[in-house]
Backbone of each chain as ProteinMPNN parsed JSONL, in Angstrom:
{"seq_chain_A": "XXXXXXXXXXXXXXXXXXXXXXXXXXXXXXXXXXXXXXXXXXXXXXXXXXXXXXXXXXXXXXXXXXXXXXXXXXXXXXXXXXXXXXXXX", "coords_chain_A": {"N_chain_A": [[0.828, -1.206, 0.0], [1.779, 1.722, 1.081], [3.568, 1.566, -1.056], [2.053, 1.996, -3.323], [0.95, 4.877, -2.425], [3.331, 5.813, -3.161], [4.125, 5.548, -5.364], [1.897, 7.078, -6.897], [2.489, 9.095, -6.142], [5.187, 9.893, -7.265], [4.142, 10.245, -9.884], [2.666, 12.454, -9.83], [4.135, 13.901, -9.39], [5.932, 13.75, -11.134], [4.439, 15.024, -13.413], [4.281, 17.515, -12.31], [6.599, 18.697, -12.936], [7.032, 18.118, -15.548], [4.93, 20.08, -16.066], [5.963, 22.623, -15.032], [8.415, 23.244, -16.85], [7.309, 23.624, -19.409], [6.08, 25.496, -18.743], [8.185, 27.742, -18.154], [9.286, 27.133, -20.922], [7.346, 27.986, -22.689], [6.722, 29.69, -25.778], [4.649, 31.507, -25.794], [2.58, 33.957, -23.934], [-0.267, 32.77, -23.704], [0.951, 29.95, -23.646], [2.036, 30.118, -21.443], [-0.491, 30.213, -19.325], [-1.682, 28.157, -19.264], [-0.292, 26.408, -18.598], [0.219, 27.382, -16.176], [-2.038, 26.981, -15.306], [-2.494, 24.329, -15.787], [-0.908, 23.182, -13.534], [-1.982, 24.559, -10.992], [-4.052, 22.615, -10.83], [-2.642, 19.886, -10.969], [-1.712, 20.589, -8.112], [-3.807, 20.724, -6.56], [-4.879, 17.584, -7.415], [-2.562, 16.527, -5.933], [-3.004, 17.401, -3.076], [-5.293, 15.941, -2.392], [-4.808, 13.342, -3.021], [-3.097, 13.386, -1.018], [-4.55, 13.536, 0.962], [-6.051, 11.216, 0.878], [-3.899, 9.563, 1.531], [-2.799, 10.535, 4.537], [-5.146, 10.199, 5.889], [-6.226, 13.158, 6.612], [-8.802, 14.543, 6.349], [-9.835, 17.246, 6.452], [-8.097, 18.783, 4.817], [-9.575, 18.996, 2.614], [-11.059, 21.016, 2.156], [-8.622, 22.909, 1.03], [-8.406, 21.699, -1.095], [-10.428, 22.4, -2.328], [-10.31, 25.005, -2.264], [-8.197, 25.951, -4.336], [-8.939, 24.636, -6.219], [-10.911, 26.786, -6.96], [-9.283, 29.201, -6.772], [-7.267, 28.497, -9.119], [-9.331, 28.307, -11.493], [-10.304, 31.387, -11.099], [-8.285, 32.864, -11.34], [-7.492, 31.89, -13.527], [-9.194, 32.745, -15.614], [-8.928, 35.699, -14.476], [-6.698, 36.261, -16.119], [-6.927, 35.511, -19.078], [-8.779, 37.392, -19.475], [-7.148, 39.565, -18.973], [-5.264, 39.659, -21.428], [-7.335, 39.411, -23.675], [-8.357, 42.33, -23.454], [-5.938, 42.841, -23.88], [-5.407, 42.219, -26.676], [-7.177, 43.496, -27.751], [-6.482, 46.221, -27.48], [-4.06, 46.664, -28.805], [-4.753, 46.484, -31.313]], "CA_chain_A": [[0.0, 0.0, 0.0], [3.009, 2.557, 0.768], [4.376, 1.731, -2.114], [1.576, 2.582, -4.462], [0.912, 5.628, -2.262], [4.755, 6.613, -3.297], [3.834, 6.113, -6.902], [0.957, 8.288, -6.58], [2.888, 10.848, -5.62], [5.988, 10.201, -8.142], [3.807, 10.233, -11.205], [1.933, 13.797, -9.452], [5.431, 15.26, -8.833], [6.663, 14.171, -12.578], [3.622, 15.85, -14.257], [4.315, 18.608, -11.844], [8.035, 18.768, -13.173], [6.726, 18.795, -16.93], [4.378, 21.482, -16.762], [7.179, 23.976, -15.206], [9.173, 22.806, -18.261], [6.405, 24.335, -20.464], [6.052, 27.596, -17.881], [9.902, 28.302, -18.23], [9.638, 27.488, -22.415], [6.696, 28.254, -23.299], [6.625, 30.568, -26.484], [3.746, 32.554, -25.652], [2.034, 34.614, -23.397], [-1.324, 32.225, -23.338], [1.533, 29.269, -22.933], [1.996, 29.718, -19.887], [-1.159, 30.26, -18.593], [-2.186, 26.799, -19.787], [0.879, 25.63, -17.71], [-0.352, 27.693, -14.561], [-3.984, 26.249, -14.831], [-2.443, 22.54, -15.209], [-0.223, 23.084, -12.296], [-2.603, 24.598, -9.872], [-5.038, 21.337, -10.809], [-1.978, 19.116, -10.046], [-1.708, 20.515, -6.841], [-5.078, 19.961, -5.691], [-4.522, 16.222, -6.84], [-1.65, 15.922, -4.474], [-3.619, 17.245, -1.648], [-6.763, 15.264, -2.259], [-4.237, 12.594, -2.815], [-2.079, 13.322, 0.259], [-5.951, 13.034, 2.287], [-6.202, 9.692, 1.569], [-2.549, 8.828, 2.406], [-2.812, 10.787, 5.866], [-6.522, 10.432, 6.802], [-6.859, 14.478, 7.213], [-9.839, 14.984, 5.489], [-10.01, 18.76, 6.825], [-7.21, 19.0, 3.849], [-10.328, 18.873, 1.495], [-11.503, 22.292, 1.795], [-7.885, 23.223, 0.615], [-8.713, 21.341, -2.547], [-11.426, 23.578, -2.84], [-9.581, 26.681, -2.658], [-6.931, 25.279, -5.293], [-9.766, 24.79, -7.727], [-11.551, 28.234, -7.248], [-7.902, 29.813, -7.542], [-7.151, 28.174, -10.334], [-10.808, 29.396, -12.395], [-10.578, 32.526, -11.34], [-6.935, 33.345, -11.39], [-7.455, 31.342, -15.768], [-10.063, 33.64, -16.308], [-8.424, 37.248, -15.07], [-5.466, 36.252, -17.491], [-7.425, 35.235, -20.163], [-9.338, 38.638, -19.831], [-6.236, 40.708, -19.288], [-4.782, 38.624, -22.561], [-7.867, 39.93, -24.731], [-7.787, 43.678, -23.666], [-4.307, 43.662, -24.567], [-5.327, 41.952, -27.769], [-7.969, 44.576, -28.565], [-5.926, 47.761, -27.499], [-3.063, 46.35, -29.716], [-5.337, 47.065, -33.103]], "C_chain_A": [[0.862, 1.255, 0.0], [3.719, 2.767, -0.287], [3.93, 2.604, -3.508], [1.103, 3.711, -4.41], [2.169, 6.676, -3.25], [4.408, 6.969, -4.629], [2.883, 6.889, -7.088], [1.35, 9.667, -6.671], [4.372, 11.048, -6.596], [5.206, 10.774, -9.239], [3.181, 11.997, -10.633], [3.06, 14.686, -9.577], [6.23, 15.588, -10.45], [6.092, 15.228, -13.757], [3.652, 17.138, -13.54], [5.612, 19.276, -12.463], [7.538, 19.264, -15.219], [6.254, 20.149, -17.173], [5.173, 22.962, -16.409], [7.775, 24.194, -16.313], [8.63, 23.608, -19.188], [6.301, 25.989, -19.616], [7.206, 28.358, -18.267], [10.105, 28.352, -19.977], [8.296, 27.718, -22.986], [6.395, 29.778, -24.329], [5.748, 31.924, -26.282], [2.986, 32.891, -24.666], [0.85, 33.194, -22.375], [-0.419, 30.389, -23.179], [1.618, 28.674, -21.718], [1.113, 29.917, -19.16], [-1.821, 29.427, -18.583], [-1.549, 26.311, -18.46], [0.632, 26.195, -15.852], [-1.645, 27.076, -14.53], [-3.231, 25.003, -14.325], [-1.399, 22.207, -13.732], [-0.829, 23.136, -10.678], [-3.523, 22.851, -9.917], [-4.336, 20.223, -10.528], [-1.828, 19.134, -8.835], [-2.852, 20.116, -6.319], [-5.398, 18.743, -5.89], [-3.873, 16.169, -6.036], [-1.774, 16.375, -3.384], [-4.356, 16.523, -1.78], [-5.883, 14.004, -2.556], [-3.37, 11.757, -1.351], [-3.668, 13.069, 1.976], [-6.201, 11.615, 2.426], [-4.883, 8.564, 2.458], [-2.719, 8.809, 4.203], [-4.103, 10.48, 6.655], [-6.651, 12.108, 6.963], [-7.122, 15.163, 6.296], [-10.086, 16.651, 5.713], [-9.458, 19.357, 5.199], [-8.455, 19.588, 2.944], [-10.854, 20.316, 0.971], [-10.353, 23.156, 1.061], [-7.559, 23.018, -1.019], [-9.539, 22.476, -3.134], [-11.221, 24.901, -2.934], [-8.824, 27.027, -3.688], [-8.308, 25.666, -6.511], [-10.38, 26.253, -8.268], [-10.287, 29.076, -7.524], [-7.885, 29.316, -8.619], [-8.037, 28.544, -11.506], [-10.386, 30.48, -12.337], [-9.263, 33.365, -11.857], [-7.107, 32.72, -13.291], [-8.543, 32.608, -16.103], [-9.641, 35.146, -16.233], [-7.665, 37.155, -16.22], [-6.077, 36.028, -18.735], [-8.932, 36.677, -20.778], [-8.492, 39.366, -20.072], [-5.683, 40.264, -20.865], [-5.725, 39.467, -23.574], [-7.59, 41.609, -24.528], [-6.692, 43.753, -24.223], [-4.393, 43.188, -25.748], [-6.335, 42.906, -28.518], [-7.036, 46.053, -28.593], [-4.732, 47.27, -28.184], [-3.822, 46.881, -31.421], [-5.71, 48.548, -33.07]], "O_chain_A": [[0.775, 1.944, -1.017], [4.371, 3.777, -0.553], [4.544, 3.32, -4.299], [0.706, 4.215, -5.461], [2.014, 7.768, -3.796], [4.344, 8.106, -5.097], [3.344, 7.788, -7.792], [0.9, 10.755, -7.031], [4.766, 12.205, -6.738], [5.59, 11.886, -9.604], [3.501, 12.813, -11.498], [3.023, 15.895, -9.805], [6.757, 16.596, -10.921], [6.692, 15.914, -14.585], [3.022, 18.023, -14.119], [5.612, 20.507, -12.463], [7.695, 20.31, -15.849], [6.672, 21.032, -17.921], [5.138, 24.01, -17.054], [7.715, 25.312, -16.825], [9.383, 24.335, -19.835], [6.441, 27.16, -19.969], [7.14, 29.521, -18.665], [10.805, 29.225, -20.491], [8.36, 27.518, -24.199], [5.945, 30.8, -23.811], [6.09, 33.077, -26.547], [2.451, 31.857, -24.267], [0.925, 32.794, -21.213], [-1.113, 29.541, -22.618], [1.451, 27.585, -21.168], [1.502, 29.895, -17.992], [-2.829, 29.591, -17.896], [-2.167, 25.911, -17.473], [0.81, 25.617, -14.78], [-2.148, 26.711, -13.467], [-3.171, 24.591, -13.166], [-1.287, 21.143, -13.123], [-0.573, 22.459, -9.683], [-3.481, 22.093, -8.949], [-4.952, 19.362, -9.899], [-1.771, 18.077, -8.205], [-2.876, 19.119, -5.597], [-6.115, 18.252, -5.018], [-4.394, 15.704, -5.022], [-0.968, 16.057, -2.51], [-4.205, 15.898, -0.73], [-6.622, 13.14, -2.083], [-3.142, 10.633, -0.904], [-3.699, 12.712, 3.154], [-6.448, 10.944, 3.428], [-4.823, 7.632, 3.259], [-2.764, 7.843, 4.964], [-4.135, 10.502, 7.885], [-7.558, 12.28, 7.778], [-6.492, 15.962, 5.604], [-10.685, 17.176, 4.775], [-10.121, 20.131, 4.509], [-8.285, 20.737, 2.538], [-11.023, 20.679, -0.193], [-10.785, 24.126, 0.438], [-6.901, 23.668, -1.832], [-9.344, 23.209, -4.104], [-11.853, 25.743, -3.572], [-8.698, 28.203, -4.031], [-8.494, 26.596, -7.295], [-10.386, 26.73, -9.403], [-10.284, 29.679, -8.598], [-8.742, 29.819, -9.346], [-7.509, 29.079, -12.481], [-9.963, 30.927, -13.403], [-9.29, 34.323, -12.628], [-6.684, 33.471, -14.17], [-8.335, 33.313, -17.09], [-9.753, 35.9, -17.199], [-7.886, 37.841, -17.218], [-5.441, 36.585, -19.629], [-9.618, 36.825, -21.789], [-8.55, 40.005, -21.122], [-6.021, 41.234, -21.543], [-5.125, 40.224, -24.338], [-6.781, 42.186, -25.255], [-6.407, 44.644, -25.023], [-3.414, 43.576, -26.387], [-6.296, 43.056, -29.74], [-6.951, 46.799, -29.569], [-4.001, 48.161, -27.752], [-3.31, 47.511, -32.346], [-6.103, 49.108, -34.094]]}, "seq_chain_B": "XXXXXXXXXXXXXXXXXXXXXXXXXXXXXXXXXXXXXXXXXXXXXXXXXXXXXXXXXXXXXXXXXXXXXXXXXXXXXXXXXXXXXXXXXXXXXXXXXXXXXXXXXXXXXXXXXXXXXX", "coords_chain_B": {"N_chain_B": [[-9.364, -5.099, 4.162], [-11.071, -3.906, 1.579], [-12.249, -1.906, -0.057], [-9.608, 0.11, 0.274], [-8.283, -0.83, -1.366], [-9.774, -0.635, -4.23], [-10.185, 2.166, -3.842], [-7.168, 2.978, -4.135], [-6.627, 2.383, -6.959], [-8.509, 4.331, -7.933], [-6.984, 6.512, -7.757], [-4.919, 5.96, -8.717], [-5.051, 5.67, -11.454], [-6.393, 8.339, -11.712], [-3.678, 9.438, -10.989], [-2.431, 8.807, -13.226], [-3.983, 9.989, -15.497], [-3.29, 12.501, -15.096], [-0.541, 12.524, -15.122], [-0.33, 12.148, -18.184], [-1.364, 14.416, -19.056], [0.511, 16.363, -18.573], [2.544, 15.695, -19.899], [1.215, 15.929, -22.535], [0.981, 18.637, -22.365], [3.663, 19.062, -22.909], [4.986, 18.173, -24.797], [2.65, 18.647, -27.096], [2.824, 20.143, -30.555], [1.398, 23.129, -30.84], [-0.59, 25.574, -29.174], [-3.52, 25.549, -29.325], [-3.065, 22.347, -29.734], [-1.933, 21.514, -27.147], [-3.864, 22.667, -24.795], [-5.97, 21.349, -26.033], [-4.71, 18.913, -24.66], [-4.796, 19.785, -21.567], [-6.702, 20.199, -20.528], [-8.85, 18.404, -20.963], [-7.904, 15.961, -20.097], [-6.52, 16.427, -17.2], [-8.727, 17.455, -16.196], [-10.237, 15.136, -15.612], [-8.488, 12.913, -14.443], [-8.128, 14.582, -12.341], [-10.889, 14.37, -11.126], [-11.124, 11.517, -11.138], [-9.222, 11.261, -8.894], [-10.069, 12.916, -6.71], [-12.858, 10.779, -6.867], [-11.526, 8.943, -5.779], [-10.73, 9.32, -3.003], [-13.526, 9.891, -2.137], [-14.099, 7.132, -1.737], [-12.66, 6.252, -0.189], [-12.791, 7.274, 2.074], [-15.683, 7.22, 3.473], [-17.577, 9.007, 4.727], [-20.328, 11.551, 4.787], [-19.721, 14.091, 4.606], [-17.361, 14.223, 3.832], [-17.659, 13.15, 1.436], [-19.557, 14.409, 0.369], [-18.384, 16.823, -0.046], [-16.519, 16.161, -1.485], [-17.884, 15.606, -4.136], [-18.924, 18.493, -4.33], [-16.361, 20.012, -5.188], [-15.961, 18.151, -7.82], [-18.094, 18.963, -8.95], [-17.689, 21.723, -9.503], [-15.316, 21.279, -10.524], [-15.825, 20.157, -13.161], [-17.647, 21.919, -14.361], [-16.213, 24.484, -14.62], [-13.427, 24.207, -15.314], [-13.939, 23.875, -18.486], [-15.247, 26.507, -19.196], [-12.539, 28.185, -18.894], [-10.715, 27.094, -20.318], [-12.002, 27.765, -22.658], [-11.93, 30.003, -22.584], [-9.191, 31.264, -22.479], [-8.39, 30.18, -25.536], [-10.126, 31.731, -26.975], [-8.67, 34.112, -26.289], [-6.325, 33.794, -26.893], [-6.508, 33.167, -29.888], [-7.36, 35.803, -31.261], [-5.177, 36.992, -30.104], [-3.559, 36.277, -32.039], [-1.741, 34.484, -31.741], [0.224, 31.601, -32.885], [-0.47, 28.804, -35.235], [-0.305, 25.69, -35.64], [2.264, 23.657, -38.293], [1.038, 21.881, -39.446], [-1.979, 22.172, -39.244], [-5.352, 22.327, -40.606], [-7.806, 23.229, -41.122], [-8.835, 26.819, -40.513], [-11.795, 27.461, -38.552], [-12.414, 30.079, -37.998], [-11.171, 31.81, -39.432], [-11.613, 35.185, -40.766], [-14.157, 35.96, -39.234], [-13.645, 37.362, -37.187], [-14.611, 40.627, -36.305], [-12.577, 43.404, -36.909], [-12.413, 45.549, -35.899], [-13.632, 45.812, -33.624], [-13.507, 42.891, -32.337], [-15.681, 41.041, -31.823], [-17.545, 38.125, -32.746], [-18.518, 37.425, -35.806], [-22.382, 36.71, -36.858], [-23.871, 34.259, -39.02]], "CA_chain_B": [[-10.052, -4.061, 3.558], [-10.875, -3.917, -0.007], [-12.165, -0.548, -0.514], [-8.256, 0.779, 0.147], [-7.236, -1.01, -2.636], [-10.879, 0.011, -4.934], [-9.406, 3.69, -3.713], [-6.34, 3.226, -4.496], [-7.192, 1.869, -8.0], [-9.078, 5.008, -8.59], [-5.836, 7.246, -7.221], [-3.325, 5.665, -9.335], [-5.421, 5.94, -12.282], [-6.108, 9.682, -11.945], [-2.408, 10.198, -11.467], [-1.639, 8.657, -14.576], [-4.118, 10.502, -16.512], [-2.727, 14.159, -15.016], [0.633, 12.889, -15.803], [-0.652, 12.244, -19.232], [-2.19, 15.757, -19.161], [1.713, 16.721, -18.034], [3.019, 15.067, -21.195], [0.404, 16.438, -23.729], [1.541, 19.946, -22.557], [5.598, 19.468, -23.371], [5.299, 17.334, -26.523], [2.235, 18.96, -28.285], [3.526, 21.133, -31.004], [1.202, 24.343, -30.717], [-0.847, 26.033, -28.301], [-4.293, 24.612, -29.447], [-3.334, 21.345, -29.023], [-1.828, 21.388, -26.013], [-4.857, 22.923, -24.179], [-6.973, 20.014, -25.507], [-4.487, 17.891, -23.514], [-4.524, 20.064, -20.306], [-7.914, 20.861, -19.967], [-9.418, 17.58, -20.439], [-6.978, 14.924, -19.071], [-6.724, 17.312, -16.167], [-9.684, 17.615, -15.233], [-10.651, 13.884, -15.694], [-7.826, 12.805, -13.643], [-8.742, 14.852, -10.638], [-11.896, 13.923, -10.774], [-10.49, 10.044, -10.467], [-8.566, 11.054, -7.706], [-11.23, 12.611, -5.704], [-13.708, 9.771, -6.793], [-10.605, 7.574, -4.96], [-10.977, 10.093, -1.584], [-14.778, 9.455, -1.877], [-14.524, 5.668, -1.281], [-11.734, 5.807, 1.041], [-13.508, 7.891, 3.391], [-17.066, 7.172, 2.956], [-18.611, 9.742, 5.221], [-21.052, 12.252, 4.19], [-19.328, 15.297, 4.39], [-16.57, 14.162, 2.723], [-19.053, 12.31, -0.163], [-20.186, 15.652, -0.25], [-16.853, 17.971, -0.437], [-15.404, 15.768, -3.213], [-18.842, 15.985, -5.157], [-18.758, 19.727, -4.834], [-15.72, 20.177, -6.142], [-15.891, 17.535, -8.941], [-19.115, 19.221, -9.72], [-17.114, 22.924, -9.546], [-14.056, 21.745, -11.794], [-16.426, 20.024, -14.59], [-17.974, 23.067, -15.052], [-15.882, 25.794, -14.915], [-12.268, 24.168, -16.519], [-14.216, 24.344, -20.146], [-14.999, 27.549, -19.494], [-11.669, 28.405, -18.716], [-10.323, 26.705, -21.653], [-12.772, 28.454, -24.074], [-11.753, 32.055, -22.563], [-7.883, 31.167, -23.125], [-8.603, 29.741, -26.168], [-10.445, 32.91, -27.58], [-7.799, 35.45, -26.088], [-5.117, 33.325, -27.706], [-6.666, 33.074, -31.108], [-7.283, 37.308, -30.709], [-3.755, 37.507, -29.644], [-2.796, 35.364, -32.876], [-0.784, 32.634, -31.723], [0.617, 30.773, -34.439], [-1.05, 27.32, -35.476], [0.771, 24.257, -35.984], [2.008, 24.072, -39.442], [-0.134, 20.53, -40.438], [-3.559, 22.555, -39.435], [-6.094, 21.953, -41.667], [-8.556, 24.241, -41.174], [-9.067, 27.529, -39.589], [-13.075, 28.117, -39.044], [-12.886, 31.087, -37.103], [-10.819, 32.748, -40.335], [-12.019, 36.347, -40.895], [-14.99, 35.466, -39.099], [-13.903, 38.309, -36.453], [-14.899, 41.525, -37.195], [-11.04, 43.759, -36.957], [-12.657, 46.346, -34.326], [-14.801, 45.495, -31.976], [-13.288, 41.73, -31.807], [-16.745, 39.976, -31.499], [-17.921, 37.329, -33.448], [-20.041, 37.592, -36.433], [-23.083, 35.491, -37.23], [-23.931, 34.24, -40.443]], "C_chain_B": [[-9.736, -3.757, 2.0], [-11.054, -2.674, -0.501], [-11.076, 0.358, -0.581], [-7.872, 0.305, -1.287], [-8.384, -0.656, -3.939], [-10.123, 1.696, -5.083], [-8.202, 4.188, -4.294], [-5.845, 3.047, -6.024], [-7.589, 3.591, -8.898], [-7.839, 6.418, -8.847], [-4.871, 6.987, -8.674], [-3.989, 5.923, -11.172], [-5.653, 7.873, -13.062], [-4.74, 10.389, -11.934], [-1.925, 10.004, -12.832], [-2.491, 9.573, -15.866], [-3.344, 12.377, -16.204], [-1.773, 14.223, -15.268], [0.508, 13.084, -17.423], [-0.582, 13.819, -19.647], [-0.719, 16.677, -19.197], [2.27, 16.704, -19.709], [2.771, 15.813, -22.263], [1.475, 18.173, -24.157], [2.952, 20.012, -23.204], [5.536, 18.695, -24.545], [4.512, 17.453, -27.248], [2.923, 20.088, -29.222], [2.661, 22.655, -31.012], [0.166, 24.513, -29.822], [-2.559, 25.552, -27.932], [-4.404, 23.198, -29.139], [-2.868, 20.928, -27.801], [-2.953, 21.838, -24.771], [-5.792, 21.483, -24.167], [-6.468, 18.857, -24.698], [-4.594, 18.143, -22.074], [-5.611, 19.651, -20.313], [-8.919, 19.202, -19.902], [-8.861, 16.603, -19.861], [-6.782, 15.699, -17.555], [-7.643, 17.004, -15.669], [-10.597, 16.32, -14.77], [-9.646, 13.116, -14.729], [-8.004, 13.148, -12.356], [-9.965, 14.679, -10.115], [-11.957, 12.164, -10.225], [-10.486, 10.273, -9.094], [-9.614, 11.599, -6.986], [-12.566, 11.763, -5.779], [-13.162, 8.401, -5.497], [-10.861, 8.117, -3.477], [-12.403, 9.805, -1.449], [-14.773, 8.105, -0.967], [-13.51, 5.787, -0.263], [-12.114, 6.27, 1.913], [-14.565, 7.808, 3.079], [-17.812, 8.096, 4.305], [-19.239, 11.057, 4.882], [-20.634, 13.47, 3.962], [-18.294, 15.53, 3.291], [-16.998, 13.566, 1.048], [-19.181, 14.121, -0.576], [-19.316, 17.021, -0.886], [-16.454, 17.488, -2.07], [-17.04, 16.156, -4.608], [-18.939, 17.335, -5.45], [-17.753, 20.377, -5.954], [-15.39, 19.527, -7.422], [-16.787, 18.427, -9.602], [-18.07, 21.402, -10.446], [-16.177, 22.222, -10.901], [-14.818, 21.048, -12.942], [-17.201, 21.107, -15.219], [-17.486, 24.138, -15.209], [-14.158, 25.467, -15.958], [-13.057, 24.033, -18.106], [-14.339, 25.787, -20.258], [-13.731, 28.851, -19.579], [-10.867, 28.449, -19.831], [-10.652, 27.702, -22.561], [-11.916, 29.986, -23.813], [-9.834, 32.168, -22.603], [-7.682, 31.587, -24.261], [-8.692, 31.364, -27.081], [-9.214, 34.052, -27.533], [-6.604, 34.735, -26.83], [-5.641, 33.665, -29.291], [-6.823, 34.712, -31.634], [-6.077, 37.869, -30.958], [-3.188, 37.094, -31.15], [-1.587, 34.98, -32.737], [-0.598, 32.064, -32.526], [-0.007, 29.415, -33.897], [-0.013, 26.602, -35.757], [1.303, 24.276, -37.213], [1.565, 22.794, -40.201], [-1.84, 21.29, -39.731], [-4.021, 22.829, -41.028], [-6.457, 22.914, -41.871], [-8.614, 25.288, -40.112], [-10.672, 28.037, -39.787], [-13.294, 28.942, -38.667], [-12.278, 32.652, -38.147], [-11.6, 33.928, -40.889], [-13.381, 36.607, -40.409], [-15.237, 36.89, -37.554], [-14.064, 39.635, -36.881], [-13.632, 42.447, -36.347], [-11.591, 44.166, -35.47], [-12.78, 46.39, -33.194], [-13.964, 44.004, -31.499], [-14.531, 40.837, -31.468], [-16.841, 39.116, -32.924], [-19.076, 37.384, -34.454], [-20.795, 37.011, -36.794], [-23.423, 35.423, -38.325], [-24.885, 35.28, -40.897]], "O_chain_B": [[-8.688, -3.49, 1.412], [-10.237, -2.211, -1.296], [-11.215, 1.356, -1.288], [-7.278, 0.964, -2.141], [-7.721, -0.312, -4.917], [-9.678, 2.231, -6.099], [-8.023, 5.297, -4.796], [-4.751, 3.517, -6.338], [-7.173, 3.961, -9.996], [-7.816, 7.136, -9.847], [-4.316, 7.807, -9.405], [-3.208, 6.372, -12.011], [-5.342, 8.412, -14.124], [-4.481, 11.446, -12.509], [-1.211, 10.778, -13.471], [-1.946, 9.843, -16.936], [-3.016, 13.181, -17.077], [-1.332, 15.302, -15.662], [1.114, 14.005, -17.969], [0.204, 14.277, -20.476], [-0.779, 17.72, -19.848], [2.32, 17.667, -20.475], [3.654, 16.338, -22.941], [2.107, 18.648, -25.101], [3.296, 20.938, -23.938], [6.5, 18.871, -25.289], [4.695, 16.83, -28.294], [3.583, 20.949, -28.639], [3.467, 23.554, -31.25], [-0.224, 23.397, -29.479], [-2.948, 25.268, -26.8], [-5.353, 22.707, -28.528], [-3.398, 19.924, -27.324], [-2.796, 21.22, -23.718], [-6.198, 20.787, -23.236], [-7.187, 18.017, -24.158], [-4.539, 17.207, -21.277], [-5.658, 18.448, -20.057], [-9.586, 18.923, -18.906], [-9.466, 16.276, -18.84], [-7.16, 14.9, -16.697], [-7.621, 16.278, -14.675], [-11.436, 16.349, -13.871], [-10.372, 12.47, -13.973], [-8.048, 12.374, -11.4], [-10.217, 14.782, -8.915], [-12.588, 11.696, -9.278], [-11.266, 9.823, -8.255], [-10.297, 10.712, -6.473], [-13.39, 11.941, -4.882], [-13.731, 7.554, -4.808], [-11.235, 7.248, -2.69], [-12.587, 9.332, -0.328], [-15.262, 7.982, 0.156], [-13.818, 5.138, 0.737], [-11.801, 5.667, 2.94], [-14.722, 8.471, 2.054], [-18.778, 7.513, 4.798], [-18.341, 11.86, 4.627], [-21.191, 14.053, 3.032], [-18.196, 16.351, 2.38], [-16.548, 13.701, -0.089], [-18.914, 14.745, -1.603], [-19.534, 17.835, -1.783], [-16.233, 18.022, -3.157], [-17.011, 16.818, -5.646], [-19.041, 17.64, -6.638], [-17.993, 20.948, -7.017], [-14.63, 20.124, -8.184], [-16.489, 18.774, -10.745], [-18.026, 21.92, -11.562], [-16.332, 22.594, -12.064], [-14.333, 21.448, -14.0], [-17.377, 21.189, -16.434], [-18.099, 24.955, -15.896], [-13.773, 26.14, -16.913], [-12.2, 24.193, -18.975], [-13.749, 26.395, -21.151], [-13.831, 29.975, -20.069], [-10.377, 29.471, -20.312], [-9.837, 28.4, -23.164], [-11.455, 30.779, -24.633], [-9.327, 33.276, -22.772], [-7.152, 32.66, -24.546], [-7.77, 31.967, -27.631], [-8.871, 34.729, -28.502], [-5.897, 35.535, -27.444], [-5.004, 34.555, -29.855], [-6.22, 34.833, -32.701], [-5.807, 38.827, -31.682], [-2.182, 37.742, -31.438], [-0.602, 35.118, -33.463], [-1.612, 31.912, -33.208], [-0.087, 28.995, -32.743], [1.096, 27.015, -36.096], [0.763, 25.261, -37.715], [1.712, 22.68, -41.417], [-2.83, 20.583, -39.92], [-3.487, 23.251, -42.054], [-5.872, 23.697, -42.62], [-8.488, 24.947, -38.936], [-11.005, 28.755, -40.731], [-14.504, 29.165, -38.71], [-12.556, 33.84, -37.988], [-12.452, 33.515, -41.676], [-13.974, 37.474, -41.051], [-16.295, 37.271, -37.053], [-13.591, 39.845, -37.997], [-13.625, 42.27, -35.129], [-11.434, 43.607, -34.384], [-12.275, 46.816, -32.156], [-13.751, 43.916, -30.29], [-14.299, 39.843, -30.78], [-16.286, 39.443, -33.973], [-20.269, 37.391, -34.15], [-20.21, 36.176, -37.484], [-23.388, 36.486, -38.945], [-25.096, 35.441, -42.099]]}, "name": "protein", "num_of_chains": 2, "seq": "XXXXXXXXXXXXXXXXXXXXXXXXXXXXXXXXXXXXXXXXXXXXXXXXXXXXXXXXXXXXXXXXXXXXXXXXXXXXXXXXXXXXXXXXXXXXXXXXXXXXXXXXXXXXXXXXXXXXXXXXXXXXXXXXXXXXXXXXXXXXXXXXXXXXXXXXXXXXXXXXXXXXXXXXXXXXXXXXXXXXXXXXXXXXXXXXXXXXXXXXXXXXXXX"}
């Protein structure tokens, strides 16, 4: 059971390791804000992951903060992103 | 106890699709298709994994936490996506260079930036 906890948490930490990869090269602007969405949504797997490891379900509401960050924080950028694509013409 | 290992079943599965989702992002070649790998392997993945926190704790509050937020990230990561999506294509982001088709081609009107209907 430990063990497949561990992998759990390798395979969470490697897809956490990629999408920096893409934050740090990503060509463009809306790049990296792909790479910040899929990052915040990794993290709130590896808490809602790390609840079943530990038992401390309290964690859960922390999931839930992760996700509403993550929306709202994709959506200012993807507003600031168009203004600056309209006041550019 | 069997439901640990049912749980853990559902766990190991959602990690592998978010690594997937990991993957998509660094080895698609343009900005379009890498979204369609975040946004839905992503969000299908964490929905695994808190389906796996459901059964491993089966009491009502927590039944009910993970359903909230499953129900929260299936509806708002598309919209998320879409409003990227749009500000990228806006921004003009370069396409891949095997795209086929573009249907959204002159389809904006320069000024305003809205969409025009047929």
């Amino acid at each position: 059971m430990h063990v497949l906890h561990t992998l759990v948490f390798v395979l969470l930490t490697a897809a956490l390791l990629l999408a920096f990869v893409r934050l740090a090269r990503g060509p463009s602007l809306p790049d990296r804000v792909v790479a910040l969405d899929l990052i915040s949504m990794i993290i709130a797997g590896m808490l809602a992951a790390y609840v079943v490891w530990m038992g401390q379900t309290m964690l859960l509401d922390v999931v839930t903060v992760m996700a509403v960050i993550s929306f709202f924080g994709t959506v200012a950028f993807a507003r600031y992103l168009e203004r600056r694509a309209i006041d550019e013409n | 106890m069997r439901t640990e290992y049912v749980a853990m079943v559902f766990l190991l599965v959602g990690a592998g699709f978010v690594f997937i989702a990991a993957l998509g992002i660094v080895r698609f070649p343009d900005l379009f298709t890498r979204m369609h790998a975040a946004s839905k392997a992503s969000s299908f993945g964490l929905g695994c994994i808190l389906l796996g926190v459901a059964i491993a704790h089966p009491s009502p509050i927590v039944i009910g936490k993970c359903i909230m937020v499953l129900m929260f990230i299936f509806l708002t990561a598309p919209i998320a996506a879409h409003m990227i999506g749009r500000a990228a294509y806006l921004l003009k982001v370069s396409f891949w260079k095997g795209t086929l088709i573009d249907e959204l081609k002159g389809r904006y009107s320069e000024d305003r930036k809205t969409l025009r209907s047929e």
